[in-house]
N, C-alpha and C positions, 0 to 999 in steps of 0.2 A: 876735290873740294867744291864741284858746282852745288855739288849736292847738301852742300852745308848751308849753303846762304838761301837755295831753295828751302830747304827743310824748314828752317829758322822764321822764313815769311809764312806759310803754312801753319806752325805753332803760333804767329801772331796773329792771324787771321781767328784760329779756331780759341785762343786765351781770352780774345776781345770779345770774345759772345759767352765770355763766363764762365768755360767749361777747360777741363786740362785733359790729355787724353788719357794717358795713367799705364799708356804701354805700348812706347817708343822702342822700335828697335828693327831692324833692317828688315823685315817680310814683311812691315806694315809699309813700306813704302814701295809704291809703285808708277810703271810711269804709263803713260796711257797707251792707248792702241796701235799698231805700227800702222805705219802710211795715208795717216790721219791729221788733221791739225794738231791735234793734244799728242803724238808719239815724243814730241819732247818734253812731255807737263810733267811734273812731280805731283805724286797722289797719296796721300796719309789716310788710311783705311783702317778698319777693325777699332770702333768706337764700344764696342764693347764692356772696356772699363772705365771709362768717362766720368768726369765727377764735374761737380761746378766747383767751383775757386770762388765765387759772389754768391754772396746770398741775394737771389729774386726778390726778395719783400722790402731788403735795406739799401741794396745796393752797394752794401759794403761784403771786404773778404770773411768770409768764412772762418770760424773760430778755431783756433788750435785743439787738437786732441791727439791723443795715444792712445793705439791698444795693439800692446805686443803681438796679440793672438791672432790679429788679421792683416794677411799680405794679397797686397794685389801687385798684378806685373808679371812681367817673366825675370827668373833669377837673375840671368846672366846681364841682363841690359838697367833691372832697376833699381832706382836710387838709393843710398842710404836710408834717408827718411823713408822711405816704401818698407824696406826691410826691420824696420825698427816702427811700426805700424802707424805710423805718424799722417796727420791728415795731409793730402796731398794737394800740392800748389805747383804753380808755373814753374818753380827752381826744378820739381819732381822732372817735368819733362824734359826740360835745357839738358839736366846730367844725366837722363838718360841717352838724348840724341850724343851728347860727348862721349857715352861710351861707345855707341853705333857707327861713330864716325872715327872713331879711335880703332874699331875692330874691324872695318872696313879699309883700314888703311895699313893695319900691321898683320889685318888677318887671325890674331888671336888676342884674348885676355887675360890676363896671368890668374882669377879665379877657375877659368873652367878646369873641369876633371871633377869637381868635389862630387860623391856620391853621398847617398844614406840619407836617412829622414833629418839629420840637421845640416844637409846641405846650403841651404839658406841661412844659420846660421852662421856658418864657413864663408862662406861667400862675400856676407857683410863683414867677418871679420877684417877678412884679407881685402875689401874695396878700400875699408881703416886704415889703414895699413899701410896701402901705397900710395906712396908720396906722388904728384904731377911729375917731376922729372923721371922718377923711374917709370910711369902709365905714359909719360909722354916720349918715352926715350924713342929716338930716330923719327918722331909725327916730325911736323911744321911745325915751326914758332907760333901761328897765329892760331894753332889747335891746342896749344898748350893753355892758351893765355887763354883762350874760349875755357877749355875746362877748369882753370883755376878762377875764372870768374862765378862760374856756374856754380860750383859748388860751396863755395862762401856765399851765396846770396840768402838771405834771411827770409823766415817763411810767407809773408806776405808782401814781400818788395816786389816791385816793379819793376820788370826787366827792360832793357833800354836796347830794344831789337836792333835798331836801327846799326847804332853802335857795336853791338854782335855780328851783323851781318859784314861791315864794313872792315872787318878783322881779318876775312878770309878774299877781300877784294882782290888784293895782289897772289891773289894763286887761280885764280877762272880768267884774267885776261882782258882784257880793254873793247871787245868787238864782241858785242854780243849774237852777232850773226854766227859765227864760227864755234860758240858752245857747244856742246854735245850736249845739254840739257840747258831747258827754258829758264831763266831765272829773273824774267818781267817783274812777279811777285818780290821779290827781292829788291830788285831797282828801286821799286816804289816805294818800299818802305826809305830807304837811304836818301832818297830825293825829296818825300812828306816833312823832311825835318831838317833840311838842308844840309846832311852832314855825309856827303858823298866819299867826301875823304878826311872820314872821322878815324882817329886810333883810340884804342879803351889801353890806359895804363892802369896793369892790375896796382898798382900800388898808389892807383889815386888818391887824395885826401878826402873827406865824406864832406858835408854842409858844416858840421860843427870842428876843420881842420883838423879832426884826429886820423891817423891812418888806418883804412879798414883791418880789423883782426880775421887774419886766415883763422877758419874752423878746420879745415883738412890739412895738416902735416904731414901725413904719414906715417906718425907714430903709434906701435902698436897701441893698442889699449889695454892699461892693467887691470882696469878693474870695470865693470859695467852695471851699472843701477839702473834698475825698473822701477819706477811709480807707475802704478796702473789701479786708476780708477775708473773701471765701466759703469756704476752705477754707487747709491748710494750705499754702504754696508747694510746690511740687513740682517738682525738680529733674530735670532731662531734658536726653539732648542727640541728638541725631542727625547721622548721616552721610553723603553720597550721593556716587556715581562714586566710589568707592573701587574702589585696583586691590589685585589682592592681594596684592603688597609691602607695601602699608603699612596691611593691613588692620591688623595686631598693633600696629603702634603705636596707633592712636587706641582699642581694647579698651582694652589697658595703662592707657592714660592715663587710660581711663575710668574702670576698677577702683580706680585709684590714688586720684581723685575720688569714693570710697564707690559708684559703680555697675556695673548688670550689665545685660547684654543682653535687652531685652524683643521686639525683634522684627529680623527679617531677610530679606531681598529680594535681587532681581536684576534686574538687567537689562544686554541687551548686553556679559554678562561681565565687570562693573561690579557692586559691592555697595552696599549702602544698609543701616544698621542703625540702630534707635533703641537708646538706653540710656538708663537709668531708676535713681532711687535708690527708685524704693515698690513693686520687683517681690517683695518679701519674699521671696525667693530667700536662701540663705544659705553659698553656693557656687557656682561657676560653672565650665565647662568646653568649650572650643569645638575644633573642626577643622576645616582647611580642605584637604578631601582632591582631589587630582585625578580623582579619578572619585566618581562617582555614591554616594554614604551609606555611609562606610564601615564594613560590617559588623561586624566584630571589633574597633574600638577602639568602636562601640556597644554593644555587650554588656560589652565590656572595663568602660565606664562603669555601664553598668546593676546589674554585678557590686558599686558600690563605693557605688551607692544614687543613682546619678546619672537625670534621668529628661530625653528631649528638649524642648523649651520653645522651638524655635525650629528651624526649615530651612531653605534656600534651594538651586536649583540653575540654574546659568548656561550659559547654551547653550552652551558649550565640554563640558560633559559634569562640571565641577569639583559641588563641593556642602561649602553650609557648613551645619554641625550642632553648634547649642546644646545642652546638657546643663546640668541645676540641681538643685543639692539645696534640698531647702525645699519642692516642691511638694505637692500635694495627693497626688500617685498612687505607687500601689503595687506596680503593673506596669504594664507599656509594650509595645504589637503596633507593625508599621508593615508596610504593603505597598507595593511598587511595580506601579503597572499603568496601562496607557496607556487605561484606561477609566476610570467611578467604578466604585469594589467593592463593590456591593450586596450581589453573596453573600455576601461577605468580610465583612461588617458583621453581617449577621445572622448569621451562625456566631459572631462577636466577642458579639454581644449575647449569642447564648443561653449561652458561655462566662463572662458575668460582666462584661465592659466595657462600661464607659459609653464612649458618641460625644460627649464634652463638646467635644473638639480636634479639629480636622481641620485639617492643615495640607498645604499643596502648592504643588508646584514643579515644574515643568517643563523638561525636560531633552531629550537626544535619545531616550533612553528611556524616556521618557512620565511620567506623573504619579506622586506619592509622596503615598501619605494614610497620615496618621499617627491611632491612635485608641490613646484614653491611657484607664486604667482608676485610680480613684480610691476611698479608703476610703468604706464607706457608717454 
């Protein structure tokens, strides 16, 4: 257990600079060079997944978030919240060193074996699952009472090291000459705060007298809820084999639904369009001319602040053309040519347009690139 109270000053050390390490677990510790001063230092290495716990700008902790679909760590050592994609804080690292120091000490954990791609899901199950007394069965008393602290601790509390540390004093011995490993860093913290011979009663009373409520029992879990919101929903619909009688109806409809056209296709004379309510478009104007881009109701639009945002043409020779206000640009080229328009591009550029769009379509007439110029 030197290696507990070492550990423990090392995660205070690197928590107080804002950061958690996010993947505690027996190879990331090591101890320094043999016949050296440091061959009895403790080393926490591979920052790799490191996250900050503060936010830099406020100085306060970091906001809570979830998202199932992203696990950082390694299986075997991390924490619930890791495995249920939860933003990671100081508690993240504590229950992982509890498991490290647990499997260092009994040599296994009743998760490993699981294979297969929902390994991780299994894993978390069964950490659910088992109770402190059964993960602690044959550890020390003051490893049990470490990990029943750890993992009831709430996501932005403040871990009270000192008091951690102090749990496992009675098992590393009174002389710190005669350690097998340095545990200075340790000292220090126990001695900053006067509580040398502090004990942590897990069943402390909190500030407001109520007894803290354990979150881990042990009991299995019957049933499991995901809320998971990544972003804001985002409303979309799309079309395909659409003839062009009824192209106008499902537009219409769409408009009529707060949307605008974000993209448009062909094929076999058949149209396909997506529509979108987050094109920030704030106007919308389309045609569906029997021949090939129709010139003069394009400039007709151009004139009115309309810019294209969208093309298509169908091997019949027809071509449908998006127009938007709200965009970026400030003028508008477009060429037809049955090659790509390299010259054509660099005469654009040295004129002032940006190449941000290229859009095309093909026809009997060959290809239509479109290059759009935007405010700088």
């Amino acid at each position: 257990m030197y290696g507990a109270a070492e550990s423990l000053s090392i995660l205070e050390k690197m928590h107080s600079r804002g950061y958690v390490h996010g993947d505690v677990k027996p190879e990331n510790f090591l101890l320094g060079q043999p016949s050296t001063a440091q061959e009895k230092k403790l080393f926490l290495v591979d920052l790799g997944l490191a996250t900050k716990w503060k936010d830099s700008s406020t100085g306060q902790h970091v906001e809570y978030d979830q998202r199932p679909d992203m696990f950082r760590g390694t299986v075997r050592y991390a924490s619930v919240h890791a495995h249920l994609g939860r933003t990671a804080s100081r508690r993240d690292d504590l229950e992982s060193l509890a498991y490290t120091l647990i499997f260092l000490h009994k040599g296994r954990l009743p998760w490993q074996g699981y294979q297969g791609d929902n390994k991780s899901f299994l894993v978390c199950k069964k950490k659910m699952a088992t109770s402190p007394e059964m993960l602690c069965c044959f550890c020390p008393p003051p490893l049990r009472q470490f990990f029943e602290i750890v993992v009831n601790m709430k996501f932005d509390e403040e871990p009270n090291y000192s008091k951690l540390i102090s749990l496992f004093e009675s098992l590393i011995g009174p002389n710190p000459a005669i350690r097998p490993l340095n545990t200075e860093g340790a000292q220090k913290i126990i001695c900053q705060v006067g509580q040398k011979r502090g004990r942590l009663n897990t069943e402390e009373e909190e500030d407001d007298g109520q007894p803290k409520k354990k979150v881990r029992l042990g009991v299995p879990a019957t049933q499991w809820i995901s809320i998971y919101n990544a972003k804001p929903p985002m409303k979309q619909r799309y079309h395909y084999n659409v003839a062009d009688g009824r192209l106008g109806q499902h537009v219409e409809r769409g408009i009529a639904d707060g949307l605008l056209i974000s993209c448009v296709a062909s094929s076999s004379n058949l149209w396909a369009l997506i529509m979108d309510a987050g094109t920030n478009f704030t106007s919308q104007v389309y045609e569906l001319s029997p021949f090939f881009l129709h010139k003069e109701w394009i400039m007709e639009q151009w004139e009115k602040n309309y810019y294209i945002s969208s093309i298509a043409g169908s091997n019949n020779g027809s071509s449908l053309v998006v127009m938007s206000k709200g965009t970026q640009y400030t003028q508008q080229s477009y060429k037809v040519s049955d090659s790509f328009p390299f010259k054509w591009i660099n005469k654009k550029w040295r004129e002032g347009f940006l190449c941000d769009f290229n859009g095309y379509c093909w026809n009997p007439l060959g290809c239509c690139h479109v290059t759009q110029c935007r405010l700088q």
